[in-house]
N, C-alpha and C positions, 0 to 999 in steps of 0.2 A: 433552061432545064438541061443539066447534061445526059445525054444519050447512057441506058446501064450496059456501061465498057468497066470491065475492072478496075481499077488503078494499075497495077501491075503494069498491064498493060501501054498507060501512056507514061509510068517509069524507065519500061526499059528502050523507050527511044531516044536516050542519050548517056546508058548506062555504059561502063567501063570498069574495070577490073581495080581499081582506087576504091570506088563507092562499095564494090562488090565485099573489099578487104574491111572498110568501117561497119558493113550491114552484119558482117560475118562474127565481128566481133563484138556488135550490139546483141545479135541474139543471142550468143554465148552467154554473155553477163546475163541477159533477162531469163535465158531459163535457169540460172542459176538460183534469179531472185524467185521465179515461180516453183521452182522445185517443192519448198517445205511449205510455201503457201498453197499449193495447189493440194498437197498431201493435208494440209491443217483444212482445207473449206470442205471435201470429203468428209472427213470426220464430224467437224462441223452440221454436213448434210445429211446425216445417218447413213453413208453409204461408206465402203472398204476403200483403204490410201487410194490404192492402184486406181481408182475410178475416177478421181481428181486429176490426176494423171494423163490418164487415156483421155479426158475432156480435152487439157490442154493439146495433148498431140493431135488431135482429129479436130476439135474446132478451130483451135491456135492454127494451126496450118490453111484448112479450108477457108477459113473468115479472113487471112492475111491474101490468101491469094486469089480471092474473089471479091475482095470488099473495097470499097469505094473512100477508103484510109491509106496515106504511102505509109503509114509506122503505126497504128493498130494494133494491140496485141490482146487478143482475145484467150479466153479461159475461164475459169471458174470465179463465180466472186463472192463476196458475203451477202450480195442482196437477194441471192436464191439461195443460201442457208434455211434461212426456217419454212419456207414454203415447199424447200424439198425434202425436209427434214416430216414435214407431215404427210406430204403424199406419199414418202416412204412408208409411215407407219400406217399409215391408213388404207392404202392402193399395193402398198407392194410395188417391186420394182419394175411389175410388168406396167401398175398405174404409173412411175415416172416416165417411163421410156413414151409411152403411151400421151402421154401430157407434155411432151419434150418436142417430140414431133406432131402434137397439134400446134405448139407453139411457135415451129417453126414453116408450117405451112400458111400460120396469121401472117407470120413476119414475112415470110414470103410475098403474099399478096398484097403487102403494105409496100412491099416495094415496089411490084410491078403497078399497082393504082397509083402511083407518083407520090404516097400519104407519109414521106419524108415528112416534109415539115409542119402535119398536122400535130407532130409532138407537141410541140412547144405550147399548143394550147391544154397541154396536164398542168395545171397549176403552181408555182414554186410553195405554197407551202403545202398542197398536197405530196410533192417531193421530199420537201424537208421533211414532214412529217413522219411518213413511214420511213426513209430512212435512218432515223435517229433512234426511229424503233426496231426495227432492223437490228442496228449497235444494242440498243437495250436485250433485246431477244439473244443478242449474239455471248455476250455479257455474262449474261444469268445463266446461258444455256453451259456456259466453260469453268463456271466456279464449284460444280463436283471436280474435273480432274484436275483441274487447278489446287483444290484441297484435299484430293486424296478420300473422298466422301465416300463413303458406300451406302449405294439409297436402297430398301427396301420394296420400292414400288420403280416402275420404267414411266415416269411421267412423261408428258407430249405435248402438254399447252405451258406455258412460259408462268402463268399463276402458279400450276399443281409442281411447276418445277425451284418456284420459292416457296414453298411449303414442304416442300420433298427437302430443302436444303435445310429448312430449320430443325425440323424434325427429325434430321441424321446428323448434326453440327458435331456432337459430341461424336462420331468414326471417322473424324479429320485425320489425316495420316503429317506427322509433323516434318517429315523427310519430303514429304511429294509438296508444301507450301515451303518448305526449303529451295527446293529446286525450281520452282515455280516463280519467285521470288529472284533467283539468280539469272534466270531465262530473262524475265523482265528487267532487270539493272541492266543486261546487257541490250536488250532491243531498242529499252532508252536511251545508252548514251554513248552506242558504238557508232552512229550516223554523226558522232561529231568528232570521232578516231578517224572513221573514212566513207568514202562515201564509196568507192569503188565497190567493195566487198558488201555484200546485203548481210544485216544485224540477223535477221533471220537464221543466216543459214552457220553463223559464228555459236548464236544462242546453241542452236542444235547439236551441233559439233561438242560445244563444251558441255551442256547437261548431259547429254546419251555419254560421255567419256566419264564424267564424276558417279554417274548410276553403274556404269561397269566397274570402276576400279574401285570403289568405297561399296560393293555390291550392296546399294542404297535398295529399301523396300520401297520404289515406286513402280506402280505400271507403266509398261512400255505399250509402243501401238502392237508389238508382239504378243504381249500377252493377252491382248483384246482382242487384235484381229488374225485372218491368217491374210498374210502378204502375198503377191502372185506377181511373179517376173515376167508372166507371160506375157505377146502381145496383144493388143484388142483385138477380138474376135468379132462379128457379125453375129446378131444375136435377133431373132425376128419375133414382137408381141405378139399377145395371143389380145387382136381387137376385137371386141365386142360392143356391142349398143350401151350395157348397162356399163362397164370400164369407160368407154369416152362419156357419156353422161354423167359421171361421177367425178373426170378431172377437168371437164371441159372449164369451169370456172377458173383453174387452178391454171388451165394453158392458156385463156387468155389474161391471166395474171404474170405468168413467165414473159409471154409475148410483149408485154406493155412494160414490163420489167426492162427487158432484155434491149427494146427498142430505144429506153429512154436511157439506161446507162452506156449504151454503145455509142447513141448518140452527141452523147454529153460529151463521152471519152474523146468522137472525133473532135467536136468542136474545141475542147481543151489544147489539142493538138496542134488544131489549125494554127490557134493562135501563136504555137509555141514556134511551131517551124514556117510560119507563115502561108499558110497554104489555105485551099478548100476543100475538103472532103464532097462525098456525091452520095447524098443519105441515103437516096432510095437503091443507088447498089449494094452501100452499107446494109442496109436490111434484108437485100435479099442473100445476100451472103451469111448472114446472120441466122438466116432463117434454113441455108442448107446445113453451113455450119452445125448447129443443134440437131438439127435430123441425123446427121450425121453421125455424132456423136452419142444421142440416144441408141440409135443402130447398134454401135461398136464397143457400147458397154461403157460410156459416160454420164457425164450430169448436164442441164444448162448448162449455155457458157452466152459470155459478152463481150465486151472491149472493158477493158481492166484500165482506171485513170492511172493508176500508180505503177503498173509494169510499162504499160503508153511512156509514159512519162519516162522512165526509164530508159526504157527503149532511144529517146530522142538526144537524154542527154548524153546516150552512148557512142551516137552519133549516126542511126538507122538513118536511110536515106531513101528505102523504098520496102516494101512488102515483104522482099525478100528476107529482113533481118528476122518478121515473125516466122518465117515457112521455116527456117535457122532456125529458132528457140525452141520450135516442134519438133523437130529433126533430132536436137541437142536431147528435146527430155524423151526420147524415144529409146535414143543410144542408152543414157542416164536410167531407164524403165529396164532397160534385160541386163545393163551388168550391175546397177547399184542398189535394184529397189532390196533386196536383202537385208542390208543394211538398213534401212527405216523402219526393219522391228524394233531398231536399238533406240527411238528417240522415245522419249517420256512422254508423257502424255502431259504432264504439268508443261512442261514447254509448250508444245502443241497449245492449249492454254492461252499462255503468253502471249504466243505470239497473235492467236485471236484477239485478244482482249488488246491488242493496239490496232490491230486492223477494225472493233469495234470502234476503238477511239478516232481513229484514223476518217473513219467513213459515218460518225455521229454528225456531224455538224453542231454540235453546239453552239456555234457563237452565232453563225447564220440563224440558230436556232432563236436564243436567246434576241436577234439583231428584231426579229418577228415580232415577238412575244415585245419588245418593247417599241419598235415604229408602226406597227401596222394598225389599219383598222379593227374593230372585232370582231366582224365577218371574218377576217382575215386570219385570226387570232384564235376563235372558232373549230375553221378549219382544218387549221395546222394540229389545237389539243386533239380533236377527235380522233384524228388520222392517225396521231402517235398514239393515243391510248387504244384503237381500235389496233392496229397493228400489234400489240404487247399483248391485251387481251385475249385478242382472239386471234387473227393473222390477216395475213396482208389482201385475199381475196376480198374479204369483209371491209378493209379499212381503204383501200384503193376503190372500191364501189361505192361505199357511203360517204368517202371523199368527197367523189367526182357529184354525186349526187347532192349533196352539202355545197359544197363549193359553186354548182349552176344554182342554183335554187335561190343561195345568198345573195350570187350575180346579179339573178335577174330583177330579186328584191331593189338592190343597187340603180339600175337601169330604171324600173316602175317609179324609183322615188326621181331622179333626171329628168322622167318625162313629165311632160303637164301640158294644161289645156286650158287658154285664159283667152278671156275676151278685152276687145280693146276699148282705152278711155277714146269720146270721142270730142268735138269743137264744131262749136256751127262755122256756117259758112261765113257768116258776118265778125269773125270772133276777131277782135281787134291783135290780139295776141296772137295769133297764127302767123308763122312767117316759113313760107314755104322751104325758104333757104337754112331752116336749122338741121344742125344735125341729124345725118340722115340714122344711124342708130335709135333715134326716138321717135322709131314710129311712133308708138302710140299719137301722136299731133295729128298725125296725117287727116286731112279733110273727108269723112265718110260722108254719103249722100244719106239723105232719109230714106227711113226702111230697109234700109241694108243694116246687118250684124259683121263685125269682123272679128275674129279668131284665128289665135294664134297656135302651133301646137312645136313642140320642142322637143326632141330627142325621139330614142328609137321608138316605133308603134309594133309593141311586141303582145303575145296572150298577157303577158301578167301586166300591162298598162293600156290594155285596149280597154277597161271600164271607161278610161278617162275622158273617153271622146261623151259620154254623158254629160260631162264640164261644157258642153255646146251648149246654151240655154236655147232654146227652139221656140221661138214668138212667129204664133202660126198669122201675125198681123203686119207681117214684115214679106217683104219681095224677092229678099234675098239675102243666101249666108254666104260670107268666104273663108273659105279653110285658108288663111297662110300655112304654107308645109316646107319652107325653106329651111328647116333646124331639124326635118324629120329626115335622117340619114338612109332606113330602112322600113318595110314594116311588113305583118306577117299576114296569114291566113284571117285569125281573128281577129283584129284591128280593123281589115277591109271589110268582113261582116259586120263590124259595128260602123264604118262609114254608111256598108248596104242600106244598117237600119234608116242610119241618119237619112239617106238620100229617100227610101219609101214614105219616111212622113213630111220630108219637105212637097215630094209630089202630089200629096196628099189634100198638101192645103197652099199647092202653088206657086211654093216658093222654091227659087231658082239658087239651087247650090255649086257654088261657085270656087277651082280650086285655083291656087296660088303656088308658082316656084317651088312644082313638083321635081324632087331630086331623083337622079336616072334609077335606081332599084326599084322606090314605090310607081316610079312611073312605067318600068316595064312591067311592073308584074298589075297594077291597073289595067294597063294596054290586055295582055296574055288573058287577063280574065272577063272581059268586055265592058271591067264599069266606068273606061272613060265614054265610049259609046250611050252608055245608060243613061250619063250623065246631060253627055252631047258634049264635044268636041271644041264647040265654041264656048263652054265654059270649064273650060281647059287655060290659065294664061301664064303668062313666064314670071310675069312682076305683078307686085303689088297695083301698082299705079294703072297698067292696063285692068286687073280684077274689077279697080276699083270703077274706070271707064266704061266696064262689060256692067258692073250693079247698076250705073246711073243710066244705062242705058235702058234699061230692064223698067 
């Protein structure tokens, strides 16, 4: 486990004024690329450009120079789009900030517990799932200004906002699906002009220039929002019991958001530059990062796969290129943001609806829906139709909730509880020397039962141990437990039972190649004692030496 030291930190013990010139010029290019993206997931999030913005500068900076990533670049993403797009309308901005920074004190404490790499056990089609829904939400939420729609009602759930669409189809603006249109030609096929220059910020350039000089009737973020050049400010909520009661569900939704896409983002990374990232500084950087940024008048933010990625093939070399990219959109916030009244909103649009696509998964999707089990298959529709439905706190809990339940279903059916064939002692057929995998051969003495039991002894498979048939005319039973890996609280109460009616009627229960978990937590609860010790044995062959002794 490495010690939580930054990375930064053991970056610059071989740093030099070369790497310093490549880092300088990877975050240049990447705040170039986060510029209109960080402006579009704003939008996106119900909140003003500048706020997109000010995330990236105060998270982007904090999480690059405290996080446990050499090339990291954190900022706003689309997977906290709709969830903050509802806390907004619901909480107000005092409920984000407020749900931002519980989110980042979770994240915090998951770092310092070492609960790095409990991620991994959120499930991948639990991932997939709401992700794709996510793109879906992202999708449906961008095709008013994408067409120029003017709704009637300010819908909020992602259903009343395709109803809203059908129902205003006919105040389609045919200049803003013009422009919207040319935004997209170009985000698609300017990544095979260059790769240098981000399509983004090309799209931008050339629709805000065809909307000024053809003074085209589409809205701009101008005429929606009002811009502010200013820097971020310190901003302090107003907490109360009933405000964190009401987003507490919502910040540990951001929390587990936040942890698992930063995560991912490291791990993407590692591979690309060979390296290992250190999660659980990752997360607690993660966790001031956000605090931070809630503070100074931001949104969420995470580790972003596609500026990451950027970043690397830019040639970042250490932290420093993100604390750069922060730096860059800082400069970029007081003298340029004026300029971003002038980009259209159908762009803005656009270029969501590829970062929808972008961050759908589809095929992974589809790769589910046709290899996996059904449980598996299950889990994944729920997650995605729960997430579009309703939102992601609801679809990430009935996930998780769905997904263990199905589990343990899984595991219940694994386990079993069988008794063995047996051979007398005279049985011409018996030959001591056959394979040792068949047991069932093995010579039992009279009046002993043997039983076998397989896989984990968990609540949802502790009935099983009733599969003991219990012949109170017998001397003794042996548990084989060499296949039982684990086993819990209930399981050991249903051995309890077992062992009070064998005492009952005398008969001596006998246990077999107890594996080290059930055997400590036996030990810890007294029922090897209960049992007695000496019917306690390692192997079959001794059990069976203790029965004929008996």
């Amino acid at each position: 486990m490495k010690t939580l030291r930054p990375e930064l930190v053991h970056s610059m013990k071989d740093y030099s004024a070369k790497l310093l010139i490549k880092d300088l010029i990877a975050g240049i290019i990447v705040a170039i690329i986060a510029l209109p993206l960080s402006i579009a997931l704003a939008l996106a999030s119900g909140v003003r450009p500048e706020q997109g913005i000010y995330t990236a500068i105060i998270a982007g900076f904090i999480i690059s120079m405290l996080g446990g990533s050499k090339v990291q670049i954190a900022g706003p993403t689309a997977a906290f789009a709709s969830i903050v797009a509802g806390i907004v309308a619901t909480d107000g901005m005092n409920g984000l900030i407020v749900a931002t920074i519980l989110a980042g004190i979770f994240l915090i404490l998951m770092g310092i517990l070492k609960m790095g790499n409990l991620i991994k056990f959120i499930p991948y089609t639990i991932t997939t799932g709401f992700t794709s829904g996510i793109a879906v939400t992202i999708f449906i939420g961008q095709i008013k200004d994408f067409m120029g729609l003017t709704f009637k009602n300010s819908p909020i759930e992602t259903v009343e906002k395709v109803t809203e669409i059908f129902r205003c189809i006919n105040t389609a603006n045919k200049m803003a699906i013009f422009i919207g249109f040319i935004s997209l030609f170009i985000l698609i096929i300017w990544p095979h002009i260059s790769k240098k220059i981000p399509g983004s910020l090309v799209a931008v350039i050339i629709s805000a220039s065809l909307v000024k000089i053809l003074n085209l009737n589409v809205n701009t973020i101008g005429d929606l929002y009002t811009i502010s050049s200013s820097l971020p400010h310190f901003s302090a909520p107003n907490i109360t019991y009933s405000v964190v009661r009401n987003v507490l569900p919502d910040a540990f939704t951001i929390a587990i958001l936040a942890a698992i896409e930063s995560l991912l983002s490291c791990v993407v990374a590692d591979g690309m530059i060979g390296s290992r990232h250190n999660s659980n500084m990752e997360l607690i950087a993660q966790g001031i990062g956000n605090t931070a940024s809630a503070l100074f008048g931001g949104i969420p933010a995470t580790g972003a796969i596609a500026r990451t990625s950027a970043n690397i093939k830019n040639g970042a070399h250490s932290p420093i290129a993100g604390m750069v990219h922060a730096i860059v959109l800082l400069i970029t916030l007081v003298l340029l943001m004026p300029y971003a009244a002038l980009i259209p909103m159908p762009c803005i649009a656009a270029i969501l609806f590829m970062v929808a696509y972008n961050m759908s998964e589809w095929r992974e999707f589809v790769d589910v829906l046709k290899e996996s089990p059904k449980s598996d298959i299950i889990v994944l529709i729920t997650t995605f139709t729960l997430t579009v439905v309703f939102d992601l706190v609801i679809a990430i809990g009935f996930g998780l909730v769905l997904a263990s339940v199905l589990f343990m279903r899984r595991m219940a059916d694994v386990t079993d509880v069988y008794g063995w064939k047996y051979i007398e002692e005279e049985d011409e057929n018996y030959d001591e020397d056959k394979d040792s995998e068949n047991i069932s051969l093995k010579y039992v003495p009279q009046n002993v039962l043997v039983f076998e039991i397989t896989g984990p002894m968990f609540f949802g498979a502790a009935d099983k141990i009733n599969n003991v048939i219990f012949d109170k005319s017998k001397k003794a039973i042996i548990l084989r437990m060499r296949s039982v890996p684990a086993m819990d609280t209930t399981s050991l109460n249903k051995l309890r039972e077992l062992h009070k009616k064998c005492k009952k009627f005398n008969v001596v229960l006998i246990l077999s190649h107890v594996n080290e978990q059930p055997l400590q937590f036996m030990e810890k609860s007294g029922f090897i004692d209960d049992i007695g010790r000496e019917n306690l044995c390692n192997t079959i062959d001794t059990a069976l030496e203790r029965a004929e002794e008996i």
